[in-house]
C-alpha positions as CSV (number, residue, x, y, z in Angstrom):
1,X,-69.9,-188.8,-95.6
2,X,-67.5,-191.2,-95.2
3,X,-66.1,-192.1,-92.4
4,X,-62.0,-192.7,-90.9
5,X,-62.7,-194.3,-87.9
6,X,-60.4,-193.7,-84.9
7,X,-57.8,-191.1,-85.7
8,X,-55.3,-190.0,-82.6
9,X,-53.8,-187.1,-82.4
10,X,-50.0,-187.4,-80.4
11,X,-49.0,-184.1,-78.4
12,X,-45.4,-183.3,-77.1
13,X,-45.4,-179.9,-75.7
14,X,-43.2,-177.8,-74.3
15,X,-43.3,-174.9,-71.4
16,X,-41.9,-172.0,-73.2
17,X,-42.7,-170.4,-69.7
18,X,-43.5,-171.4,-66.3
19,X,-46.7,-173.5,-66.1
20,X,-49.3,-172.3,-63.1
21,X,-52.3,-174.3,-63.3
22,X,-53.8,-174.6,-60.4
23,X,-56.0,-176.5,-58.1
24,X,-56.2,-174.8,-54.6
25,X,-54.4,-172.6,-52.4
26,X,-52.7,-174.1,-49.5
27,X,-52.2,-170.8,-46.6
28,X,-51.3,-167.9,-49.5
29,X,-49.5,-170.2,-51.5
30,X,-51.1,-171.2,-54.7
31,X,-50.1,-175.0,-55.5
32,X,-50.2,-176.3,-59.1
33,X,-52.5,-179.2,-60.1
34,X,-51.3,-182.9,-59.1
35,X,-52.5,-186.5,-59.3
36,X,-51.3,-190.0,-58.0
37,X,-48.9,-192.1,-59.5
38,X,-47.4,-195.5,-58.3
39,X,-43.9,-195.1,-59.2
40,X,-41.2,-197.8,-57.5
41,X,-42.9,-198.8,-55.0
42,X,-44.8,-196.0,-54.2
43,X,-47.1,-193.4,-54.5
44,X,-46.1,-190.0,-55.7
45,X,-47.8,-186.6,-56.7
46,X,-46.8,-185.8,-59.9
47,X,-48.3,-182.3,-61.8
48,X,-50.7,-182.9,-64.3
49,X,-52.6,-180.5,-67.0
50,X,-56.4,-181.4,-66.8
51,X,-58.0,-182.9,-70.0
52,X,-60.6,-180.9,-69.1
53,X,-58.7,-177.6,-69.7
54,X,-56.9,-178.8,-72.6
55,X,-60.2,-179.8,-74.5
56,X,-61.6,-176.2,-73.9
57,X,-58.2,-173.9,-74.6
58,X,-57.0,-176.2,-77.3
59,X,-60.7,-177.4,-79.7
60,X,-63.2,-175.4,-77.9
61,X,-62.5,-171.6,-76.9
62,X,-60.4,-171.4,-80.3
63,X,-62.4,-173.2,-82.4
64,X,-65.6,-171.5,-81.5
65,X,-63.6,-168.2,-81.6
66,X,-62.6,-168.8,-85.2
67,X,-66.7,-169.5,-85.7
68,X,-67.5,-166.2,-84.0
69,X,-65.1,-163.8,-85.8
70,X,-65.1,-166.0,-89.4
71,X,-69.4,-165.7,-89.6
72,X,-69.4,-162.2,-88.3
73,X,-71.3,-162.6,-84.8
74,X,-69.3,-161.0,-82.0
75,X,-71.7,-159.2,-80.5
76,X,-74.5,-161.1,-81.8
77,X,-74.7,-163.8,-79.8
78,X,-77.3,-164.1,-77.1
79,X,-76.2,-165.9,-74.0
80,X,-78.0,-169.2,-74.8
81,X,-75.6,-169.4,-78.3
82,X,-72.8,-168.0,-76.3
83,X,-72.7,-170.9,-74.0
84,X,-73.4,-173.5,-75.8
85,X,-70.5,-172.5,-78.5
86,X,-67.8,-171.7,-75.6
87,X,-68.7,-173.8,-72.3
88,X,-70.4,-176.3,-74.0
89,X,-74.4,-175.7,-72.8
90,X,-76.5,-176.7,-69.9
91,X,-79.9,-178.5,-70.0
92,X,-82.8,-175.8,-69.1
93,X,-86.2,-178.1,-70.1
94,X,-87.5,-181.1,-70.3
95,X,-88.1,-183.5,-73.2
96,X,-89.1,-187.2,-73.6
97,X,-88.4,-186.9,-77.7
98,X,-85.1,-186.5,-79.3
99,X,-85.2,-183.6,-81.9
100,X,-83.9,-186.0,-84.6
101,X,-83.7,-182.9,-87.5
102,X,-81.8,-180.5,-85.5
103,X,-79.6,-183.0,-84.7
104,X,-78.7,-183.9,-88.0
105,X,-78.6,-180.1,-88.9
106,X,-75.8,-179.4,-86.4
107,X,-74.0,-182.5,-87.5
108,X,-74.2,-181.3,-91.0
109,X,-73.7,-177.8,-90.8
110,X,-70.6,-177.9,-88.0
111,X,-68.1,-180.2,-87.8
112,X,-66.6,-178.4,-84.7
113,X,-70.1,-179.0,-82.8
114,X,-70.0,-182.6,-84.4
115,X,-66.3,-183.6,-82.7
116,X,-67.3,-181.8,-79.2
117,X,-71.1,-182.8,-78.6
118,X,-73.2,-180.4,-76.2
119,X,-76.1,-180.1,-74.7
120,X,-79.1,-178.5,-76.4
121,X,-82.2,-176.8,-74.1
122,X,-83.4,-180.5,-73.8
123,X,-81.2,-182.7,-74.8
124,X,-77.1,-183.5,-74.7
125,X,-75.8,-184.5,-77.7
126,X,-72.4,-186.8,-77.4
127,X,-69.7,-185.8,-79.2
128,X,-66.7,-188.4,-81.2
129,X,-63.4,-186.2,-79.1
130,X,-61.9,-187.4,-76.2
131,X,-59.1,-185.7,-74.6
132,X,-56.2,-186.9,-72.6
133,X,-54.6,-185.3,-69.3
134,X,-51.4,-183.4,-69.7
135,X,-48.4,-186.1,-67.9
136,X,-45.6,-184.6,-67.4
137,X,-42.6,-186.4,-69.0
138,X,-40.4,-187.4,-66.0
139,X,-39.2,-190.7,-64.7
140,X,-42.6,-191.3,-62.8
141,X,-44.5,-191.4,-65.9
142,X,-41.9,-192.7,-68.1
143,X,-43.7,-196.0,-68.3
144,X,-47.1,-195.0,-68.8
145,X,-46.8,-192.6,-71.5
146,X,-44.1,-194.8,-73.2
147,X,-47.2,-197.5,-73.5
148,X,-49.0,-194.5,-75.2
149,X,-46.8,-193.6,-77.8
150,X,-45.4,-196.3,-79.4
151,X,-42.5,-196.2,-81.4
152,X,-41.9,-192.4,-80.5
153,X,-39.4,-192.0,-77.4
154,X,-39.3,-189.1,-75.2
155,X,-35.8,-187.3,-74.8
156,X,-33.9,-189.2,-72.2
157,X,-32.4,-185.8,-70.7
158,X,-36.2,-184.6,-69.7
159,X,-37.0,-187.6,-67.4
160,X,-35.7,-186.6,-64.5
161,X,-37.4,-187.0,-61.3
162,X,-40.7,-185.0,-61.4
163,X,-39.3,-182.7,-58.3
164,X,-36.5,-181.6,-60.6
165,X,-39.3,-180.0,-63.0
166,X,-41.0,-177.9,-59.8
167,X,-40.6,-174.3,-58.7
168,X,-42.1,-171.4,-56.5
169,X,-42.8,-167.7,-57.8
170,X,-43.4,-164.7,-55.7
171,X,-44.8,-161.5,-57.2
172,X,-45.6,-158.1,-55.5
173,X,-48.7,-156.1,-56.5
174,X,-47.6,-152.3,-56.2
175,X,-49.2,-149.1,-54.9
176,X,-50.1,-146.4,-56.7
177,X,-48.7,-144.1,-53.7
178,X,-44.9,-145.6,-54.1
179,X,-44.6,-144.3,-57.3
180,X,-42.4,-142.2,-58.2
181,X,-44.6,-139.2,-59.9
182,X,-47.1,-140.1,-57.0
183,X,-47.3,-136.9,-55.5
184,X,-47.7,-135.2,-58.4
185,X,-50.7,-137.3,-59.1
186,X,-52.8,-137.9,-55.9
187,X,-53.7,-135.1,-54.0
188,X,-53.4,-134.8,-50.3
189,X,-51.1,-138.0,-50.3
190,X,-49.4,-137.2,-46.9
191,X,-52.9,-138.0,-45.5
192,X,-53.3,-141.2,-47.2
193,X,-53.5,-144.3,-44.7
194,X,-50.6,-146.4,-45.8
195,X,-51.1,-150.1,-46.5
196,X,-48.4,-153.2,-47.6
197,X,-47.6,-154.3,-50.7
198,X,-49.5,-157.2,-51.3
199,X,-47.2,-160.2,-51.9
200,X,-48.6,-163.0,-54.2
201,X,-46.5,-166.7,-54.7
202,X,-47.1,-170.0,-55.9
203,X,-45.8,-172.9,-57.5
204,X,-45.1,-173.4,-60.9
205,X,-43.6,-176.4,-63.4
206,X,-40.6,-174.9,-65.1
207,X,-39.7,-173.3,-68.6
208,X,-38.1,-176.3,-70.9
209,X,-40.3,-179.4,-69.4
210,X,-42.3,-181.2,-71.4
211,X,-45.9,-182.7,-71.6
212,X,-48.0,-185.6,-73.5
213,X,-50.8,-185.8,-74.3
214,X,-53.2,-187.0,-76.9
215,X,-56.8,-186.6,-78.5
216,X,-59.0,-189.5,-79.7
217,X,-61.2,-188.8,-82.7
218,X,-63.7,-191.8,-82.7
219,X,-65.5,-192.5,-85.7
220,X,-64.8,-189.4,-87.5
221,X,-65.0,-187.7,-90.9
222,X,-62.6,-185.9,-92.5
223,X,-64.3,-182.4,-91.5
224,X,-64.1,-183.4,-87.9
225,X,-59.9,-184.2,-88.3
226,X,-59.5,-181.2,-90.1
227,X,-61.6,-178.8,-87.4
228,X,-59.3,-180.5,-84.2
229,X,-56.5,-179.5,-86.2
230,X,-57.4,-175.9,-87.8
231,X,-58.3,-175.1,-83.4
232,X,-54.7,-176.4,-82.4
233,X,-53.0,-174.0,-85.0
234,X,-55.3,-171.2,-83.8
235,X,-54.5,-171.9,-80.3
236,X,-50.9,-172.4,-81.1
237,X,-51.1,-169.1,-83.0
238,X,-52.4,-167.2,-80.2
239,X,-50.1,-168.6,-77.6
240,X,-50.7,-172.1,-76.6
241,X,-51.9,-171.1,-73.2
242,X,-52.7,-173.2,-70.1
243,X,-53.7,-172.4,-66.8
244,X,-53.0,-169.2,-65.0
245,X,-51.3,-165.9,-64.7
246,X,-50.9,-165.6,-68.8
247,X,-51.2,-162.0,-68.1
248,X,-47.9,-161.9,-66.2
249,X,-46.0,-164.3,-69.0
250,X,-46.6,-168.1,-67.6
251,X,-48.6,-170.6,-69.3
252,X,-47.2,-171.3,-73.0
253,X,-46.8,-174.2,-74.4
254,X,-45.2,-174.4,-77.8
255,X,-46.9,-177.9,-79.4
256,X,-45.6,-180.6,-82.0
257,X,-47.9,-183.2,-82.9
258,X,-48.2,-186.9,-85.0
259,X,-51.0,-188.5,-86.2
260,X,-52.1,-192.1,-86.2
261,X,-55.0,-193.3,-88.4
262,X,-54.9,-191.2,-91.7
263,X,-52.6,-193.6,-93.3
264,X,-55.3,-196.6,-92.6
265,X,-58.0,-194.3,-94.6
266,X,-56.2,-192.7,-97.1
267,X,-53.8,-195.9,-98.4
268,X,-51.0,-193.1,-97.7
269,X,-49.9,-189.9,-96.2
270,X,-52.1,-187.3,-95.9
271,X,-51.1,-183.5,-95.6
272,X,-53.2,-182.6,-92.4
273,X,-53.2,-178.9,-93.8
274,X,-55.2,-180.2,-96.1
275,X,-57.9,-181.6,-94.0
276,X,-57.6,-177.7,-92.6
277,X,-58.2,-175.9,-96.0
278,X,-61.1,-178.5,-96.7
279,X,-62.9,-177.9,-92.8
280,X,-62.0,-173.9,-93.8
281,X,-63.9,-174.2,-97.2
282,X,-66.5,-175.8,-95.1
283,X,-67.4,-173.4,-92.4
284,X,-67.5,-170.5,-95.2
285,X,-69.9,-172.5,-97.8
286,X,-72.1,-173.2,-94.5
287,X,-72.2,-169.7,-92.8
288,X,-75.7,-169.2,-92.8
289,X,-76.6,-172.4,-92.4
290,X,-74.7,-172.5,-89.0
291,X,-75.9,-169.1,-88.0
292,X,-79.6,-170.1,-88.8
293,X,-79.3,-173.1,-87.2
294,X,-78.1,-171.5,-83.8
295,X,-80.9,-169.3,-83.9
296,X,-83.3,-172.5,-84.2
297,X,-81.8,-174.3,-81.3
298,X,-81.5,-171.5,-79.0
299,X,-84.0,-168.6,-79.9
300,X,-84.7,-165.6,-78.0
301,X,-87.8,-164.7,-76.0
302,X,-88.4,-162.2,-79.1
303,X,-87.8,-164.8,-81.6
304,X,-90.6,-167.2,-79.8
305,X,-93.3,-164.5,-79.4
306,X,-92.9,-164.1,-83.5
């Protein structure tokens, strides 16, 4: 199959709602995820989405959801197949040979499984995608992600100090006993032992702000370019969501994207919904080939005894 090279996928995205993800709690206060930044002199915390969760909400969760629904196997699944589609597998034995043939079956057979890698029962298996963090566009990271982009310039009324981009919710859980029809409901309320409302805050990066970031295809084919971008329109589709509290409205982004590298392949522009159609076409002339070769890597207890 021939081969592109290094394709990277550009990513402007903006919070459509408030952004919570998280990494710890500090007292009851939830505080969104930071890093370190040298900025003028010094040394600021500035939010950041992990690449981490980008990789699995954007190519992962949604790509292998698409695989699940597509080849009819919700609910089919055993745990082993589960994880290694959606977290990405764990290593459970020992080997001291690499399973060359069901290797090349995977690679064949799924160009989703091809761009992320995994690990089989006995061996990991690299994968070709590699996936940015989330910088916030403000005047902190105004240089670095400038040196990313190129000739593309962020909107000069968005870099603002990163402070400016930073605020704190506060929800209350209610009781079932304050409501209204209450009495009418729960019997012998008079006798209930009130408690509080349980009060729940955080903070959050605000509606309107924007974040880069990128992925790296290395040494790709087509297939592979057309299964990163078929999961970004499913996950844009389905909401765009990062980190927390998506239950309670936070955590859309609403993504635009440009492409470097097709151009260098192709001798000219390329429709990248046509590298989708062609990785669609793909999955569907492949369905039992995928599905059979799931079973292969990651039988059942049944399945060995036969």
């Amino acid at each position: 199959m021939k081969q592109i090279g290094t394709v990277k996928i550009h990513m402007l995205s903006e919070a459509l709602s408030p952004i919570t993800h998280m990494m710890g709690v500090s007292g009851n206060e939830s505080i969104i995820n930071r890093e370190k930044v040298f900025h003028d002199g010094k040394v600021k915390d500035i939010p950041v989405l992990s690449g981490n969760a980008l990789r699995h909400k954007m190519i992962r969760e949604s790509g292998s959801m698409y695989l699940v629904d597509q080849l009819d196997m919700r609910g089919k699944l055993s745990i082993d197949q589960a994880n290694y589609m959606f977290t990405g597998g764990s290593l459970s034995e020992s080997s001291t040979n690499d399973n060359i043939p069901l290797i090349a079956d995977m690679q064949r057979f799924s160009p989703l499984f091809r761009l992320l890698g995994g690990s089989l029962k006995n061996q990991v298996v690299g994968g070709s995608l590699f996936v940015s963090r989330g910088l916030l566009c403000c005047e902190e990271n105004q240089d670095t992600i400038q040196k990313q982009i190129g000739d593309y310039k962020v909107p000069e009324k968005k870099l603002f100090p990163a402070q400016h981009f930073i605020d704190k919710y506060q929800y209350t859980r209610g009781e079932a006993g304050r409501m209204k029809d209450a009495p009418e409901m729960i019997k012998n309320i008079d006798d209930q032992v009130k408690t509080n409302l349980m009060i729940y805050n955080g903070e959050s990066v605000i509606s309107g702000s924007l974040f880069y970031h990128n992925l790296t295809l290395y040494n790709v084919s087509p297939l592979e370019v057309g299964a990163a971008l078929h999961s970004l329109e499913l996950w844009q589709n389905t909401g765009g969501i990062i980190g927390g509290s998506a239950r309670i409205g936070h955590g859309k982004l609403k993504t635009n994207y440009w492409i470097d590298g097709l151009m260098d392949w192709f001798g000219s522009e390329k429709d990248p919904g046509e590298l989708v159609k062609d990785y669609i076409s793909h999955v569907s002339r492949n369905a039992d080939n995928f599905k059979s070769w799931l079973k292969k890597a990651f039988p059942t207890k049944e399945e060995l005894l036969i």
